[in-house]
C-alpha positions, 0 to 999 in steps of 0.5 A: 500500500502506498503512502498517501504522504510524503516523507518530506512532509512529515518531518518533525521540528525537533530544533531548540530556539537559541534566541531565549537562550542567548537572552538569558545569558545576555542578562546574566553577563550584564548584571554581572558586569554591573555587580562585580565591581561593588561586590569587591569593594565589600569583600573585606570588612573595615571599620571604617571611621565617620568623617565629612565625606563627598562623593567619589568621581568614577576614575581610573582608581586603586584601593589600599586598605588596612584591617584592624591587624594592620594587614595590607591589601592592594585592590583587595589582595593581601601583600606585604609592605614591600610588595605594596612599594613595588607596586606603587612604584610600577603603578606611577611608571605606567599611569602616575593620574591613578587615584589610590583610596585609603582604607583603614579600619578605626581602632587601627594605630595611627603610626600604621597608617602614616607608614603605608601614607608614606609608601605612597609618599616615596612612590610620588602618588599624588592623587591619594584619598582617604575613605570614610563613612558619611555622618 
């Protein structure tokens, strides 16, 4: 008995549509991109002291914290003081209009802070600032 059909018509659609897919993870890309940045900046806790603040003009920029044991990170990864004249030193050979942000935790000593100020004193830093919480 013949077909009444062809075989050609038939043929079922068994392909998945990319376009949803490709919309989905278009999404994810972007809202990460957008939310990376700010999860870093609170990847370390700081005590922050309380000051008179403004705000931050988005710029080229690197941070510098100090934690209540007086350990150094340098864009949130520890490194010695050393490391951290090194790479001051590097950083104003390739960009010298980098902005450096000082972060240091309250009940920090003084004398720490004014050592890694210093650093960046010898490494001719100029654009420095230092961070606080707003009133």
């Amino acid at each position: 008995m013949p077909r009444k059909s062809r075989l050609s018509d038939l043929k079922v659609l068994s392909e998945i549509s990319n376009t949803p897919l490709i919309d989905l993870s278009m999404l994810l890309l972007v809202t990460f991109l957008i939310t990376y940045p700010l999860m870093q900046e609170q990847a370390m806790h700081i005590n922050l002291p309380v000051g008179k603040t403004q705000a931050i003009e988005p710029q080229k920029s690197h941070s510098v914290s100090i934690d209540r044991e007086g350990q150094v990170f340098f864009d949130n990864k520890p490194v010695s003081t050393g490391q951290l004249a090194e790479r001051m030193l590097d950083l104003f050979k390739t960009d010298p209009q980098s902005t450096i942000y000082l972060r240091a935790d309250k009940d920090l000593r003084y004398g720490r802070v004014v050592d890694i100020m210093r650093i960046l004193h010898d490494a001719n830093i100029t654009r420095m600032a230092l961070v606080t919480q707003a009133d």
